[in-house]
Backbone as CSV, one residue per row, in Angstrom:
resi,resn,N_x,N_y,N_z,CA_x,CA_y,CA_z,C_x,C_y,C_z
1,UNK,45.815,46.223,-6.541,44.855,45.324,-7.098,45.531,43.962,-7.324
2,UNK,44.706,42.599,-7.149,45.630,41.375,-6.914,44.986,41.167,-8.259
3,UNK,45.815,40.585,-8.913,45.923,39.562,-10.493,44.937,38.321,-10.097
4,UNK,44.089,38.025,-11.167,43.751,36.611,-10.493,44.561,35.299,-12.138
5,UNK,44.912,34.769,-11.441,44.801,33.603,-12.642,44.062,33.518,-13.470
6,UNK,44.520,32.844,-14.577,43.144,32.442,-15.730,43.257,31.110,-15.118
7,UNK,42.109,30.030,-14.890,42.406,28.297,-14.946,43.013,27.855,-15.838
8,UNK,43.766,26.753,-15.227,44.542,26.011,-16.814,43.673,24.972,-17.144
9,UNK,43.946,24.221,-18.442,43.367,23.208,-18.556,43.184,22.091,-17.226
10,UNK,44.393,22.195,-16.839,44.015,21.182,-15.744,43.685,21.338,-14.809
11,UNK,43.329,22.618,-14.766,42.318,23.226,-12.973,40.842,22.394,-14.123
12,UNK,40.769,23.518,-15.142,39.269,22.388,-15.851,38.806,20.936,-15.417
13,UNK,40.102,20.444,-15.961,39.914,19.082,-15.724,39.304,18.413,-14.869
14,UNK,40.035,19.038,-13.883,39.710,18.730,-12.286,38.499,18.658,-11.704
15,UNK,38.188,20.067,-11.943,36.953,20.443,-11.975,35.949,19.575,-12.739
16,UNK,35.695,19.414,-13.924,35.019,18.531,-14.515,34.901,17.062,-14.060
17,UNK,36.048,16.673,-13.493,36.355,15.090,-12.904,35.088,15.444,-11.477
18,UNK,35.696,16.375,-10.675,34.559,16.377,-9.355,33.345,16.388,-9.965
19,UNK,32.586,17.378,-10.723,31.346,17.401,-11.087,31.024,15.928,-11.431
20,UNK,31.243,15.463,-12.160,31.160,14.237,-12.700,31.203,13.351,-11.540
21,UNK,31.680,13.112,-10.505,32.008,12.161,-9.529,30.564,12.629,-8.630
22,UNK,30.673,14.116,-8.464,28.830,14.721,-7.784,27.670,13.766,-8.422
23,UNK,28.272,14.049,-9.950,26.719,13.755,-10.929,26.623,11.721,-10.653
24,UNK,27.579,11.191,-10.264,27.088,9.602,-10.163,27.029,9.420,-8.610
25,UNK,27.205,9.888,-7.506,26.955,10.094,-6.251,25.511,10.272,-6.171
26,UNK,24.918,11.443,-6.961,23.331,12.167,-7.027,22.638,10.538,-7.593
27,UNK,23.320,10.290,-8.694,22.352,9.151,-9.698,22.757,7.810,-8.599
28,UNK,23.229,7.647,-7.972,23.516,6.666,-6.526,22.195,7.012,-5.961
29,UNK,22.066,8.147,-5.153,21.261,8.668,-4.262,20.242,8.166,-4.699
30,UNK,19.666,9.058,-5.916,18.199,8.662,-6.478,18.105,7.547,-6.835
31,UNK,18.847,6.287,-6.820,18.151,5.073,-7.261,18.379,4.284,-5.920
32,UNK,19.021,5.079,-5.205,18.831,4.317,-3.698,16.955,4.774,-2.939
33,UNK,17.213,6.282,-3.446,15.780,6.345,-3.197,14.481,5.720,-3.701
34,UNK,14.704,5.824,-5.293,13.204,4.955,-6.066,13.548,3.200,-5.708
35,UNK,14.452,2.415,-5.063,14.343,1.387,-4.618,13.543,1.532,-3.372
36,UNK,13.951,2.271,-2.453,13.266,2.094,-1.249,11.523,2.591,-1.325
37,UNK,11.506,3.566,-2.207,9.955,4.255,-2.564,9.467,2.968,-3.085
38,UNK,9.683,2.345,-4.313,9.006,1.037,-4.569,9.136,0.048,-3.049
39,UNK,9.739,-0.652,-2.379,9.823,-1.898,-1.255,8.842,-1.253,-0.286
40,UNK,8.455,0.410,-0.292,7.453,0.989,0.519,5.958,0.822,0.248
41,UNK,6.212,1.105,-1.324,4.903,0.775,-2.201,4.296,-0.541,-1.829
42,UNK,5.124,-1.725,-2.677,5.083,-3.035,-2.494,4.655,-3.579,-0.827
43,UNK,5.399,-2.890,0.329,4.498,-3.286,1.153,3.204,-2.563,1.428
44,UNK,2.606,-1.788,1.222,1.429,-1.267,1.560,0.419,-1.644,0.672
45,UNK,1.091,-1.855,-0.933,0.100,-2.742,-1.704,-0.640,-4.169,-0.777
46,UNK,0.687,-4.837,-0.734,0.386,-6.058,0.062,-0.194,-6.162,1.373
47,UNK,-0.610,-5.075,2.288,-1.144,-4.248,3.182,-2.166,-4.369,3.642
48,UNK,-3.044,-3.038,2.109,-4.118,-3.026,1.711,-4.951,-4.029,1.270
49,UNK,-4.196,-5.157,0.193,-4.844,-6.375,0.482,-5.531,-7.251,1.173
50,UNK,-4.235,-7.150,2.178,-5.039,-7.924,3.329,-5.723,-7.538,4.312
51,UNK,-5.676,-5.916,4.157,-7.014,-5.235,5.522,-8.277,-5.516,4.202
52,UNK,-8.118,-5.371,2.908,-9.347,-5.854,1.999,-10.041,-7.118,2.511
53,UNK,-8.804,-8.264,2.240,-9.533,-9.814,2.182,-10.242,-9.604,3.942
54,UNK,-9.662,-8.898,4.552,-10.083,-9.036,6.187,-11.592,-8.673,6.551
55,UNK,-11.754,-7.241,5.602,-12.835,-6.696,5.350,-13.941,-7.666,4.917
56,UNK,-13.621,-8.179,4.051,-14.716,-9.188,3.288,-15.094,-10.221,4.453
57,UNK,-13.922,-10.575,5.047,-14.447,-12.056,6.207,-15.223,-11.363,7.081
58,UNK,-15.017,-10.271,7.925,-15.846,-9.610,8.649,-17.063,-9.032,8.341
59,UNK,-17.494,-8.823,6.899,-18.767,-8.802,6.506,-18.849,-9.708,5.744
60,UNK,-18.228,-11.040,5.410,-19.421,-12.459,5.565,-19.509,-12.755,6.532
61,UNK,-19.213,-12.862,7.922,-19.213,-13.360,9.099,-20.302,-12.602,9.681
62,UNK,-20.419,-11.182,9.257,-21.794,-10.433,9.635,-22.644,-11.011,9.141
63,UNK,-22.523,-11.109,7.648,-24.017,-11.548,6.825,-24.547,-12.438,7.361
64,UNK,-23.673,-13.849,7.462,-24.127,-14.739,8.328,-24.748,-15.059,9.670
65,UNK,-24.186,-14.218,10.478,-25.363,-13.911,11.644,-26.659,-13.374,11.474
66,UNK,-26.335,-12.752,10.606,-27.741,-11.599,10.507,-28.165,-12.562,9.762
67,UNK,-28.396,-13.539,8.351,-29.301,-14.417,8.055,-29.652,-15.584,9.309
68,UNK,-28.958,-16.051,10.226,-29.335,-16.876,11.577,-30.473,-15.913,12.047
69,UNK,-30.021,-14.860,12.674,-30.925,-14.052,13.315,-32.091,-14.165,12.818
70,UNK,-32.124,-13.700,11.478,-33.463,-13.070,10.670,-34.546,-14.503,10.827
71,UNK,-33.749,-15.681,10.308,-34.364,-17.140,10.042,-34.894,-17.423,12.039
72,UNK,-33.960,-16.993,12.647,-34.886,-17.098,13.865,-36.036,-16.197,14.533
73,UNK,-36.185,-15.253,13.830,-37.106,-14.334,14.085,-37.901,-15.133,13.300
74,UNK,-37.622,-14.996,12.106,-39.070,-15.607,10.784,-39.960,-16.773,12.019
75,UNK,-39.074,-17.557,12.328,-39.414,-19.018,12.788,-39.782,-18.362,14.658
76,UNK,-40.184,-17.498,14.866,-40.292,-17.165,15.610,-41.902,-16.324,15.620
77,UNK,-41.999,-15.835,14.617,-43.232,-15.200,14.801,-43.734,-15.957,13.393
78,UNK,-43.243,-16.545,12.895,-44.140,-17.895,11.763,-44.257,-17.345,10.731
79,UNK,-43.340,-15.959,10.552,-43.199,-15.136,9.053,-41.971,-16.333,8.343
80,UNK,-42.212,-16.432,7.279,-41.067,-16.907,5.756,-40.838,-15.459,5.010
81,UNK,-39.551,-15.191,4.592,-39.256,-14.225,3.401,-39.589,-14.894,2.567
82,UNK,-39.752,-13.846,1.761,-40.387,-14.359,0.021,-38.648,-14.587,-0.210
């Protein structure tokens, strides 16, 4: 049967130093990640905006035909909207 060692303090140590060096590597990682998750956010906010404002020009640009249209029909068969 083989003996095993007990750790000494300074196998501990050691040990505790790596963990610790893991644990700010991990807290690296994750704030490398929630930076890039926000600059992902931030552009798709800014995105959505502008397929919004785009939305709106393309239905005033509708509305506006369709009141031409309508005003040339009216004036066409001699109807006025109320």
């Amino acid at each position: 049967m083989i003996r095993k060692q007990r750790p000494t303090k300074h196998d501990i140590a050691m040990l505790m130093d790596e963990v610790g060096k893991l644990y700010v590597a991990n807290q690296k990682w994750k704030d490398e990640i929630i930076s890039h998750f926000d600059v992902v956010a931030e552009n798709m906010h800014h995105d959505l905006l502008g397929a919004h404002k785009d939305k709106i020009g393309v239905l005033s640009d509708r509305s506006d035909k369709h009141e031409k249209r309508i005003a040339k029909l009216e004036q066409h068969t001699e109807l006025i909207a109320a």
